[in-house]
Steps between C-alpha positions, in 0.01 A plus 500: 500500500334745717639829633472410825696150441727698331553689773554214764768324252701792535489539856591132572785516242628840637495265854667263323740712370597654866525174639748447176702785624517436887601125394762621272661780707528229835767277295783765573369605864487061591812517315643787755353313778672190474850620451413545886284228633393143378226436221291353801545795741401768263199317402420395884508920545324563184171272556515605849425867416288413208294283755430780774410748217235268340377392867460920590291485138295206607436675886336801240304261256432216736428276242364134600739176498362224318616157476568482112713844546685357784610197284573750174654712645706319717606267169534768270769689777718173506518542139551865557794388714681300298478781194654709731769305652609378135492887355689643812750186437505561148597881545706489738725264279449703171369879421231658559479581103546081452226453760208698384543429104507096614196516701299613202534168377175414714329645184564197334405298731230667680284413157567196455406382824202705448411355178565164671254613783240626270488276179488807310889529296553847458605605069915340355573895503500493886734224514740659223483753712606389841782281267643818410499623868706145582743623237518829624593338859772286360655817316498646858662274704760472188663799639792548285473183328277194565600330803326242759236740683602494861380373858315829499343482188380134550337577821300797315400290251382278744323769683292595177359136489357515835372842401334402235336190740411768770352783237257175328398342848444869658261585171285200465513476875317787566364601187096549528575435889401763790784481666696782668767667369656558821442159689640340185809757532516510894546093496755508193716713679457276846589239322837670366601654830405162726738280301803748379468618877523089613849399299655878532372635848857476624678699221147756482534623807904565433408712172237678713720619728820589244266659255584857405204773407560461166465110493208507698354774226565186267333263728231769539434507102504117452255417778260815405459598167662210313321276782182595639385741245625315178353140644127672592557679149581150280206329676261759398638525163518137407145453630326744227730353255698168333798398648638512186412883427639553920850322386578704239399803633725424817764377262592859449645454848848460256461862390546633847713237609769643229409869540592466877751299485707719241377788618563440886709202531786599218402180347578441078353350205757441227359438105359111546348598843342802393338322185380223672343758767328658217367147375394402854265839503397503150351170498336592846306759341458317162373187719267752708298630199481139338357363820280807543320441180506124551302545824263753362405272195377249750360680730 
């Protein structure tokens, strides 16, 4: 491998790895957010920001509209949507801590759909892997002793299999494709806003007006940096690389999701939870370097 391609892998993964972060600190500040408004109005509010800010990028860019991106990037924000309404559903009935370890689980599915997709199975060790990161889930939502994983936790876990759908469509989608970055983006986050905004318009405008500053700092973070920024930064990454390799790297979105939550949200891990944590990233990283070598053996 070249310097230079050495180079570029470490600047998508260190995108990768922001996006990670954004993702994993917004569980506790949707979490805050709906202990004062519906699931529906605080994503109506978030899209609806995220959507001016990526149409004020496009008026600098002015990139051209093409058919195919219209119908991508239309399709892929309906998916978009329902990941988000299941994750803010999911948190808002569990904890932020919960939330971002289940999530990860799209790294076992995100290559297996991929494998699927490509005809090309990626090594056992993977898959031992990614079982060890379902083990480390159940050991979380044990809590103090094993127990039937809540509303909460069942809608996360839902929410990782349409992630996984989403991440595999979005890379073979527009992998080797010219599209733009930013019309892709700009009509994902149309998409979002136009139908949380068309079942929640009533109860939106009520949280926009009973808001306080420090809600709207939440909103603010959501729609901008763990919106705009981190959806323009995950279809940049996962175009110079495999969806597999973008999965795990944004499967360290668990990392953050704990450090935040513990650190700002007073949130705990007791013994099971904190081993099964520890599984959940381990085999992340494990899975990473597996896949990594996989890819570059065939490439």
């Amino acid at each position: 491998m070249t310097v230079v391609s050495q180079s570029r892998n470490r600047e998508v993964d260190f995108a990768l790895l922001i996006v990670a972060f954004f993702w994993g600190a917004s569980y506790l500040a949707a979490k805050s957010l709906t202990e004062h408004a519906p699931v529906g109005a605080v994503l109506s509010i978030r899209f609806s920001i995220t959507t001016i800010a990526m149409f004020l990028i496009w008026l600098i860019k002015r990139d051209r509209f093409t058919r195919p991106e219209l119908v991508l990037g239309l399709g892929l924000g309906t998916l978009q949507a329902l990941i988000l309404y299941l994750e803010t559903s999911g948190v808002a009935r569990t904890t932020a801590t919960n939330a971002g370890l289940i999530i990860s689980l799209a790294i076992v599915l995100t290559p297996i759909l991929e494998s699927i997709a490509s005809k090309n199975w990626l090594p056992r060790s993977f898959f031992i892997a990614t079982v060890v990161a379902v083990v480390g889930v159940m050991l979380l939502v044990s809590d103090k002793g094993f127990a039937k994983p809540g509303m909460g936790d069942w809608l996360m876990l839902g929410a990782a299999l349409v992630r996984a759908v989403h991440v595999t469509s979005m890379g073979h989608l527009t992998k080797g494709k010219s599209y733009s970055s930013v019309v892709i983006t700009l009509l994902q986050s149309v998409a979002c806003a136009c139908l949380f905004t068309l079942f929640s318009y009533k109860s939106a405008l009520t949280a926009v007006r009973e808001f306080a500053p420090h809600q709207w700092y939440g909103a603010l973070f959501l729609s901008l940096l763990s919106g705009a920024l981190a959806f323009l930064l995950t279809l940049w990454g996962i175009r110079r690389t495999s969806s597999s390799r973008a999965s795990l790297l944004l499967g360290t979105e668990p990392v953050w999701a704990v450090i935040v939550g513990i650190s700002f949200g007073g949130e705990k891990l007791v013994l099971l939870g904190a081993i099964g944590a520890l599984l959940i990233v381990g085999s992340t990283y494990v899975g990473q370097n597996i896949e990594q070598r996989h890819r570059l053996g065939h490439s």
